[in-house]
ZALUMVEX-145605 format. One record per residue (C-alpha): residue in three letters; x, y, z. Coordinates in nm, 2 decimals, always signed. Example, Ala and Ser with C-alpha at 12.3 -4.5 7.8 and 13.67 -1.06 7.14 Angstrom:
+------+--------+--------+--------+
| rest |   east |  north |     up |
+------+--------+--------+--------+
|  ala |  +1.23 |  -0.45 |  +0.78 |
|  ser |  +1.37 |  -0.11 |  +0.71 |
+------+--------+--------+--------+
! end
This chain:
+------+--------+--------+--------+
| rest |   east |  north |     up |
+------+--------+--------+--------+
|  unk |  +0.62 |  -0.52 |  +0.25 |
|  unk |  +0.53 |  -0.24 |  -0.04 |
|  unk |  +0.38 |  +0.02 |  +0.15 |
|  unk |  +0.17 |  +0.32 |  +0.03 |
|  unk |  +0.38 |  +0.46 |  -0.23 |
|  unk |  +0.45 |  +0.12 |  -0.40 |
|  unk |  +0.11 |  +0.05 |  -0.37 |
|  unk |  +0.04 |  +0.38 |  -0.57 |
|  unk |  +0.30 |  +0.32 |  -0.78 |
|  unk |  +0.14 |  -0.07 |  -0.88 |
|  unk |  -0.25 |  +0.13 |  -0.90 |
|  unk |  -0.10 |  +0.40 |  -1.14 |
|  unk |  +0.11 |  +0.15 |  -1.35 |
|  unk |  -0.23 |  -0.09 |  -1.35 |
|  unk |  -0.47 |  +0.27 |  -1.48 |
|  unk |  -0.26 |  +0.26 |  -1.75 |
|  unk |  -0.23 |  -0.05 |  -1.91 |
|  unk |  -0.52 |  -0.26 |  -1.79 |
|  unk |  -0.89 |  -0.01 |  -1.80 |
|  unk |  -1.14 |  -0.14 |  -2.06 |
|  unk |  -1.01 |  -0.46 |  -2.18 |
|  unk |  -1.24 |  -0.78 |  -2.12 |
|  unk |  -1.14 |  -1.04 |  -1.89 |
|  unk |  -1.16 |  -1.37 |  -2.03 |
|  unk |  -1.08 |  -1.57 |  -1.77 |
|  unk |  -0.78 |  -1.71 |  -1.55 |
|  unk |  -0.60 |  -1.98 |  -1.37 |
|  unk |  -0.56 |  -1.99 |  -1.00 |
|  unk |  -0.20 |  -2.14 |  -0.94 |
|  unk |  -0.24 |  -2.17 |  -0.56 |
|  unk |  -0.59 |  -2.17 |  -0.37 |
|  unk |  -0.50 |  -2.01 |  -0.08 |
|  unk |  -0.42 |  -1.66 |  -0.26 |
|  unk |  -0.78 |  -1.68 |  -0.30 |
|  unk |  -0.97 |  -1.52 |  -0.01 |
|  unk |  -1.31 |  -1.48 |  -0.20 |
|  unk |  -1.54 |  -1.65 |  -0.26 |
|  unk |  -1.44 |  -2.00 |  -0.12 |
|  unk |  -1.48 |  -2.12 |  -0.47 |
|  unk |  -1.20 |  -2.04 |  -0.76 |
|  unk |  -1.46 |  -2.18 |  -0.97 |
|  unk |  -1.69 |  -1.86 |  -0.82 |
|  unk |  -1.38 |  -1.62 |  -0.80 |
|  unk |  -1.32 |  -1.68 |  -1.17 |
|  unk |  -1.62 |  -1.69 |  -1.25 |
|  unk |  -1.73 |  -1.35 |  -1.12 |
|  unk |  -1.43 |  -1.18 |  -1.33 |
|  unk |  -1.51 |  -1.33 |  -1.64 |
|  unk |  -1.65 |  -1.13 |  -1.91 |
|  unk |  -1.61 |  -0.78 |  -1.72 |
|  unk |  -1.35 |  -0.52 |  -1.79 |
|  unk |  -1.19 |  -0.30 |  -1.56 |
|  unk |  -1.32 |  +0.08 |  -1.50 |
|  unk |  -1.05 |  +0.18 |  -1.27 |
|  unk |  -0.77 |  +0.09 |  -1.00 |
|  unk |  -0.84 |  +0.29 |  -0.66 |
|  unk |  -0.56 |  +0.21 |  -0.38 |
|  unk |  -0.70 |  +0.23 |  +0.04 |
|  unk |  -0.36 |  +0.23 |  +0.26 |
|  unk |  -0.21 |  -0.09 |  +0.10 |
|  unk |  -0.49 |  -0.28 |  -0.06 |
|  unk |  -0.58 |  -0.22 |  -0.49 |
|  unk |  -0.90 |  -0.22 |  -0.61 |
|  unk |  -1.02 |  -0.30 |  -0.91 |
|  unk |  -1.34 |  -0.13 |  -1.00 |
|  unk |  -1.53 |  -0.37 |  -1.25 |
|  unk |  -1.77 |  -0.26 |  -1.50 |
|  unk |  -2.09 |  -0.30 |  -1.34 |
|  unk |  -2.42 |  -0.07 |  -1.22 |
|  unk |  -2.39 |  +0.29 |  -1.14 |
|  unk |  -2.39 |  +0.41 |  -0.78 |
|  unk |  -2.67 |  +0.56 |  -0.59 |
|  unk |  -2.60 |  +0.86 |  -0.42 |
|  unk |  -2.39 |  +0.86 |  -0.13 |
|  unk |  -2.03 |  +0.70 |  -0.15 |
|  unk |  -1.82 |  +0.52 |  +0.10 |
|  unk |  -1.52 |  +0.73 |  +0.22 |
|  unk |  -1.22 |  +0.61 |  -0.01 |
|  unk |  -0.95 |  +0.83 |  -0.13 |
|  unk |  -0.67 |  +0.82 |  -0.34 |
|  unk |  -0.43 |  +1.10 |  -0.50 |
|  unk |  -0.57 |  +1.07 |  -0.84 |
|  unk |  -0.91 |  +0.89 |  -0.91 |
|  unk |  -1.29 |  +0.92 |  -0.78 |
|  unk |  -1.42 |  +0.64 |  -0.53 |
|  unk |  -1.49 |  +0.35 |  -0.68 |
|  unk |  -1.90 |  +0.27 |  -0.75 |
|  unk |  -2.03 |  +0.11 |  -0.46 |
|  unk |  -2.26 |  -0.11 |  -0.65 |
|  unk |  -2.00 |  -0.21 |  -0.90 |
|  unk |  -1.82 |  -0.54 |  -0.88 |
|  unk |  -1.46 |  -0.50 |  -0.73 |
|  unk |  -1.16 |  -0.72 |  -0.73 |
|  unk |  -0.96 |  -0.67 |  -0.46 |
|  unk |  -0.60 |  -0.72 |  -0.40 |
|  unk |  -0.34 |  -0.75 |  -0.08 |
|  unk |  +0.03 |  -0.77 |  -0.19 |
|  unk |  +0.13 |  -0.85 |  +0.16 |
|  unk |  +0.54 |  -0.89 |  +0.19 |
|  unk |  +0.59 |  -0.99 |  -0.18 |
|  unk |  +0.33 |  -0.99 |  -0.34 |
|  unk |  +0.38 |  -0.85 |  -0.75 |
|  unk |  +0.16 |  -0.75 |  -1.01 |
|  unk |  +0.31 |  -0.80 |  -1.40 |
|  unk |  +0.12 |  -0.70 |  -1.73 |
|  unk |  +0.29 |  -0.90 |  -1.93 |
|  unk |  +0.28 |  -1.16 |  -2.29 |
|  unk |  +0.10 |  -1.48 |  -2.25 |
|  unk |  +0.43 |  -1.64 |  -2.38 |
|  unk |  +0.67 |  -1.47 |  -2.14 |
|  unk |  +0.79 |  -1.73 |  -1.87 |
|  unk |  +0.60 |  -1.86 |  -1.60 |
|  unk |  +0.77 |  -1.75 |  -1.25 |
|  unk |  +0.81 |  -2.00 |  -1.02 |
|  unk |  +0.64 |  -1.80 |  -0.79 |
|  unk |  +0.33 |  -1.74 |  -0.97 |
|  unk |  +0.00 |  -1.76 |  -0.79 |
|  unk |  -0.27 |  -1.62 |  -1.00 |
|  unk |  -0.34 |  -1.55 |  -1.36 |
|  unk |  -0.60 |  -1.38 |  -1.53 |
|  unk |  -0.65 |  -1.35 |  -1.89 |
|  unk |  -0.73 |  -1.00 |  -2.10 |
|  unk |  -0.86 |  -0.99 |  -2.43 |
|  unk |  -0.58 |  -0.88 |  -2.67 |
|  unk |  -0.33 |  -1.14 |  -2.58 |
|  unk |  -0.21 |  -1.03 |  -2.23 |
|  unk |  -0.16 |  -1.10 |  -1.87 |
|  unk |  -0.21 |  -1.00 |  -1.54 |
|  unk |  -0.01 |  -1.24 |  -1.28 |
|  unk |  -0.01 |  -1.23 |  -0.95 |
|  unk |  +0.38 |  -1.36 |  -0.81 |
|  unk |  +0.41 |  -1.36 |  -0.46 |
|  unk |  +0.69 |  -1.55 |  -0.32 |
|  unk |  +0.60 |  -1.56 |  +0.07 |
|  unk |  +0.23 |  -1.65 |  -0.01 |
|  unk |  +0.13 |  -1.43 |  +0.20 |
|  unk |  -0.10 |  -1.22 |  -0.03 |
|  unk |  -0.50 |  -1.22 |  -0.13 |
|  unk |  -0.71 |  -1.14 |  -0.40 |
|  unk |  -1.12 |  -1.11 |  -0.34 |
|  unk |  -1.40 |  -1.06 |  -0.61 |
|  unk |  -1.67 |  -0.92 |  -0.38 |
|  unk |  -1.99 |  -0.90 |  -0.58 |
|  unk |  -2.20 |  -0.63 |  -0.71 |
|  unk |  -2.38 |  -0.41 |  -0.40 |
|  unk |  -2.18 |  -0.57 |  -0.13 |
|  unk |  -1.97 |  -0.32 |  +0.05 |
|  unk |  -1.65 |  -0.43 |  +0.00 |
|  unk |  -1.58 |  -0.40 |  +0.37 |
|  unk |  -1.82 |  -0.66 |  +0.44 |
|  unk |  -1.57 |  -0.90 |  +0.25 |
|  unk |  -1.25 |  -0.77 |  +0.24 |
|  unk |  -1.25 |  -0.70 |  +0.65 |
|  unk |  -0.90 |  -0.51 |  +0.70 |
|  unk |  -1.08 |  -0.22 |  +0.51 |
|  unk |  -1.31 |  -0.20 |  +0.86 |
|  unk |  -1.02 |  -0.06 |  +1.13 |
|  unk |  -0.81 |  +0.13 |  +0.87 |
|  unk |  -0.73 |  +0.53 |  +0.98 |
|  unk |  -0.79 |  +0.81 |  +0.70 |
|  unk |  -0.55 |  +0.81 |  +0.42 |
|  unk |  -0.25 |  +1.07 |  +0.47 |
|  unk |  -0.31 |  +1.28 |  +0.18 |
|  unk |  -0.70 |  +1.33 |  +0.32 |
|  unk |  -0.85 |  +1.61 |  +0.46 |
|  unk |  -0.96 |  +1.34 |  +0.75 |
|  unk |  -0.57 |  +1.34 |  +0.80 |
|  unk |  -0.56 |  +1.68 |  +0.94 |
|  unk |  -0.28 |  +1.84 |  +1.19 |
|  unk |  -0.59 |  +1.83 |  +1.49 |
|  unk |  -0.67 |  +1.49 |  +1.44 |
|  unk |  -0.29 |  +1.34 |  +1.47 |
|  unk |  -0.24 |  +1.54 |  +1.77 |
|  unk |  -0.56 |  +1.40 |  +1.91 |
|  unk |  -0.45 |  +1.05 |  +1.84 |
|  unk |  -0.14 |  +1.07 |  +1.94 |
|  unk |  -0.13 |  +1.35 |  +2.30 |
|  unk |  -0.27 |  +1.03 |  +2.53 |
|  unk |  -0.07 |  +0.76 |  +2.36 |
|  unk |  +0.15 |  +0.52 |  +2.65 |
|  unk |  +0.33 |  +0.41 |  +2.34 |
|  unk |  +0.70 |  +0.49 |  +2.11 |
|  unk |  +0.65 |  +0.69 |  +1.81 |
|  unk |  +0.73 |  +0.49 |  +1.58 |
|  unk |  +0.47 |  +0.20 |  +1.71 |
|  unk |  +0.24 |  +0.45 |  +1.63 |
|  unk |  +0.30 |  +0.52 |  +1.33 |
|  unk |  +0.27 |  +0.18 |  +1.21 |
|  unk |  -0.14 |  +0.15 |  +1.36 |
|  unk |  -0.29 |  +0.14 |  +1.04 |
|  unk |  -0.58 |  +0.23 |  +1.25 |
|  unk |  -0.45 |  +0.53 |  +1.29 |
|  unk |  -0.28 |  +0.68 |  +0.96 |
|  unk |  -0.37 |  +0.43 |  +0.67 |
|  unk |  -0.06 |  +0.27 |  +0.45 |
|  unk |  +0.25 |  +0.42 |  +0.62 |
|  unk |  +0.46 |  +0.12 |  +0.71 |
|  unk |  +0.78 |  +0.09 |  +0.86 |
|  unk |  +1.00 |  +0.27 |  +0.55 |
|  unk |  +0.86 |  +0.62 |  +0.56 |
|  unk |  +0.79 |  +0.62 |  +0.93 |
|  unk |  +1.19 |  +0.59 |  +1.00 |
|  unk |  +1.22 |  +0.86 |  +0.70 |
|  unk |  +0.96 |  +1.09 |  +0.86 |
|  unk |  +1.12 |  +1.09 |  +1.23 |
|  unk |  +1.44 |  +1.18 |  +1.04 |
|  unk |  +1.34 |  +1.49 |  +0.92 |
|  unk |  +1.12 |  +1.59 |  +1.22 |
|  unk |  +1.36 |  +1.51 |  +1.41 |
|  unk |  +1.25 |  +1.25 |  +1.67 |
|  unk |  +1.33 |  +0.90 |  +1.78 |
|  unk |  +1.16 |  +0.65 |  +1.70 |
|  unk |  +1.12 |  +0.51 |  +2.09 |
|  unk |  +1.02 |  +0.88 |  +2.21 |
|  unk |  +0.70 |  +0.86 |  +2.39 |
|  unk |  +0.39 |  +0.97 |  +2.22 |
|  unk |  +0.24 |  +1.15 |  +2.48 |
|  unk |  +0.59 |  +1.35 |  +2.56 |
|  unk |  +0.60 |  +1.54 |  +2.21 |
|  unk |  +0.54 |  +1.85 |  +2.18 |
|  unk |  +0.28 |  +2.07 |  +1.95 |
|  unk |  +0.54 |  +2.19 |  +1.71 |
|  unk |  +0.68 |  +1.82 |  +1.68 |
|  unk |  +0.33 |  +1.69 |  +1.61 |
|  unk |  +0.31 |  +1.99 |  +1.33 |
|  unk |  +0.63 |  +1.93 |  +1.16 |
|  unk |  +0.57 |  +1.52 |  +1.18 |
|  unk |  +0.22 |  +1.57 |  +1.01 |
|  unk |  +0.39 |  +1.77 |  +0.73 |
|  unk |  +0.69 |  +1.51 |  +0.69 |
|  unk |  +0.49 |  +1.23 |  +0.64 |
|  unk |  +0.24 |  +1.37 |  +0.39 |
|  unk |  +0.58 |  +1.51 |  +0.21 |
|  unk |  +0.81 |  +1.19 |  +0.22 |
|  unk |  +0.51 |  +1.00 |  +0.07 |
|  unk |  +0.54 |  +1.22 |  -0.19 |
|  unk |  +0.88 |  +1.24 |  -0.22 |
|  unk |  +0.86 |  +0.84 |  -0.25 |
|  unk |  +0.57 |  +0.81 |  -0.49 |
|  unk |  +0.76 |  +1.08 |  -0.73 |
|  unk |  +1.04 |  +0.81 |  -0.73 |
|  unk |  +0.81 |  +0.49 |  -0.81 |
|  unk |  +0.88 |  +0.39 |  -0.43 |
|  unk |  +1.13 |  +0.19 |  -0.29 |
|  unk |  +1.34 |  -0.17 |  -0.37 |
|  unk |  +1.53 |  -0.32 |  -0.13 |
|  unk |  +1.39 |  -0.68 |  -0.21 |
|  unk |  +1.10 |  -0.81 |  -0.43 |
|  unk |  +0.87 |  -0.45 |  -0.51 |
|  unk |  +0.90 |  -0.38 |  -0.90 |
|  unk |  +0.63 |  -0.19 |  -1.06 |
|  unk |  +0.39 |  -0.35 |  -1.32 |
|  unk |  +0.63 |  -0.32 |  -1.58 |
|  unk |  +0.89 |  -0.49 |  -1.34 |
|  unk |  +1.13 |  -0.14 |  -1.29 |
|  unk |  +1.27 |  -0.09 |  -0.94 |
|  unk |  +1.18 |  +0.18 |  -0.72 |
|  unk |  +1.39 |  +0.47 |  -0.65 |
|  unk |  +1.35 |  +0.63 |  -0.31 |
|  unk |  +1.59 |  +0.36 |  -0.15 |
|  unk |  +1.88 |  +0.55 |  -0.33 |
|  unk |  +1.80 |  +0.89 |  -0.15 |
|  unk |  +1.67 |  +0.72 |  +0.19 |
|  unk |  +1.78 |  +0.93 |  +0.48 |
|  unk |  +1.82 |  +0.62 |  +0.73 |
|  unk |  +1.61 |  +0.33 |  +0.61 |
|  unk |  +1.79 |  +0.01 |  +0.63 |
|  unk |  +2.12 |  +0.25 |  +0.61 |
|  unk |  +2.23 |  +0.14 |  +0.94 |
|  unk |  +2.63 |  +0.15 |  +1.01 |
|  unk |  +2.64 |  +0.44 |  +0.76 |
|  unk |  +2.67 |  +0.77 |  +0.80 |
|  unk |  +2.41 |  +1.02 |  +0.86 |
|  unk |  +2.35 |  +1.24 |  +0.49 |
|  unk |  +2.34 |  +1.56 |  +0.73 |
|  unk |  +2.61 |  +1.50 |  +1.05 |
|  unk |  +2.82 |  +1.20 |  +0.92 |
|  unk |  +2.75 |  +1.06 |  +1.27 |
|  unk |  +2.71 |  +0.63 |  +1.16 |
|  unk |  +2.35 |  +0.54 |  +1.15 |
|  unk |  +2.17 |  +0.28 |  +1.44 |
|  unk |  +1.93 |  +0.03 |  +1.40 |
|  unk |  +1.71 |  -0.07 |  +1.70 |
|  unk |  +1.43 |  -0.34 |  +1.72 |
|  unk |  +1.07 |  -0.23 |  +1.81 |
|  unk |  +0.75 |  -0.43 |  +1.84 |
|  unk |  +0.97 |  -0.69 |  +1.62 |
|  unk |  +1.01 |  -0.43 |  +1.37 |
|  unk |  +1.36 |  -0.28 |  +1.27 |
|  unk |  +1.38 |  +0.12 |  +1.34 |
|  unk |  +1.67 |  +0.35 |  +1.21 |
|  unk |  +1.81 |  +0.67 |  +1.34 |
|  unk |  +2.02 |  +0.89 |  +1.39 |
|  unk |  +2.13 |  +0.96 |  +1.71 |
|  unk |  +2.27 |  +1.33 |  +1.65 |
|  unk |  +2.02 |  +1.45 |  +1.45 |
|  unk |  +1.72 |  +1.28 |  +1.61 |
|  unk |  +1.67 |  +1.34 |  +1.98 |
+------+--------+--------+--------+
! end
C-alpha cells in the first residue's frame, strides 16, 4: 500500500502537471471506485467544468482542491510539507489509492490498462486515470461547503501528520507510555501518527534501535526521543527518493521510487544487516510482516 511518502510523491507530481486546466468530463470504468455521490452521473457531474487549484495530501488520502468560493475564516487542521489547507468551502475531489491504486497524466491515445478504473478528461488533450489493480481504492467529489470529513469518513480518526507541530516529542510519549501493545502495532494506528504504514515503521525501529514486538509501555524516554526524530527523518529520507517500489507504486509520470534500494530492513529479510552483517528476520504481527535486525535492534 503507497504510504505517506508515495502519497507525497503522487500530490507533488499531480501540482505540477494538472493545476488550472478545465475538466471536461470523464468515464467511470468501474462503479464501485466511486464512493461519492452514489451517482457517477452526479460524481461526474460535479467535476465537470472546474479546474483544479491545488493537490493537498492528509496521511494517505489526495485532495484535489477545485476551483470554487473562497473560505471564511477559520480552517480545518490539514497539513502537508509544501501547500496551504485547502478552502473549506471549495469543492474537493478526493482520492484513496488503497494497495494499488495509480494515478497517470497521460495522452488520450496512450493505451488503456487493463486495470483502469476511472478517467477524467482535461482540456488540452490529456488524462488523468485512475489504475488500480486490487480495486480496492476510492475517489469522492464532496460538494462545495461540506466538510470533507463529513463524506470522506477515514479523515474523522486520523492522528496529526508527522511533520506537524501536533506531532511533537510530548505528545508520542503520551500516546505511547500506557500502551499494552508491540511497537510496531502502534505505529501503524493511523489514529495515532497519520500515513506511516508498515515500510517506514520497520525503517524507523532500525535506526532507533528497537524491535518491532517491544512493548510500548516498556520504552524508555530517550527511545521515545530518538523514535520521534527517525520517523520524521526516514519520511524524509523516502520522500527525497520519490518513495518506495517493491510492486505497483510509480509516480504520475510512471518512474519507480527509490528508497527500496537504500532500505535498511524492509522486505530485506534473509539478508544481511547494512551495519552488523548479521542476516535479517521477518516476523508476522497483527497479519502484518515486521523486519529486524536482531543484533542491532534489541
Amino acid at each position: 500500500m503507497p504510504e505517506l511518502p508515495e502519497v507525497e510523491t503522487v500530490k507533488r507530481g499531480l501540482n505540477q502537471v494538472t493545476l488550472h486546466q478545465t475538466l471536461m468530463g470523464g468515464d467511470v470504468l468501474l462503479d464501485r471506485t466511486i464512493a461519492h455521490p452514489s451517482s457517477i452521473a452526479g460524481f461526474l457531474d460535479g467535476l465537470k467544468g472546474t479546474a483544479i487549484v491545488q493537490w493537498h495530501r492528509r496521511g494517505k488520502y489526495l485532495l484535489a482542491e477545485l476551483e470554487g468560493r473562497p473560505q471564511a475564516a477559520g480552517t480545518s487542521p490539514w497539513y502537508s510539507l509544501d501547500s496551504p489547507p485547502p478552502l473549506a468551502s471549495s469543492p474537493l475531489l478526493g482520492v484513496h489509492l488503497r494497495m494499488t491504486g495509480q494515478l497517470f497524466w497521460v495522452m488520450p491515445d496512450t493505451p488503456l490498462h487493463k486495470h483502469t478504473r476511472v478517467r477524467l478528461f482535461f482540456e488540452g488533450d490529456r488524462e488523468l486515470r485512475f489504475v488500480d489493480q486490487r480495486t480496492f481504492g476510492q475517489m469522492w467529489w464532496v460538494p462545495p461547503g461540506v466538510p470533507p470529513e463529513t463524506v470522506i469518513t477515514g479523515l474523522q480518526a486520523l492522528g496529526p501528520e508527522p511533520f506537524s507541530e501536533e506531532f511533537s516529542l510530548a505528545y508520542l510519549r503520551d500516546r505511547l507510555k500506557q500502551r499494552q501493545r508491540p511497537i510496531k502495532n502502534a505505529l501503524l494506528d493511523q489514529t495515532i501518527v497519520a500515513g506511516l504504514g508498515n515500510i517506514y515503521a520497520d525503517e524507523a525501529l532500525f535506526m532507533t534501535g528497537i524491535r518491532p514486538q517491544t512493548m510500548c509501555h516498556r520504552l524508555t524516554r530517550k527511545q521515545i526521543e530518538r523514535l520521534h526524530s527517525n520517523i520524521v527523518k526516514v519520511l524524509e529520507i523516502s520522500i527525497e527518493a520519490k518513495g518506495t517500489t517493491f510492486d505497483s507504486f510509480r509516480s504520475v509520470e510512471g518512474i519507480n521510487g527509490n528508497y527500496g534500494g537504500m532500505a535498511w530492513v524492509y522486505a530485506r529479510d534473509g539478508e544481511p544487516c547494512r551495519t552488523c552483517g548479521t542476516m535479517i528476520e521477518r516476523l508476522r504481527m497483527a497479519g502484518r510482516s515486521a523486519h529486524f535486525c536482531p543484533k542491532c535492534q534489541v
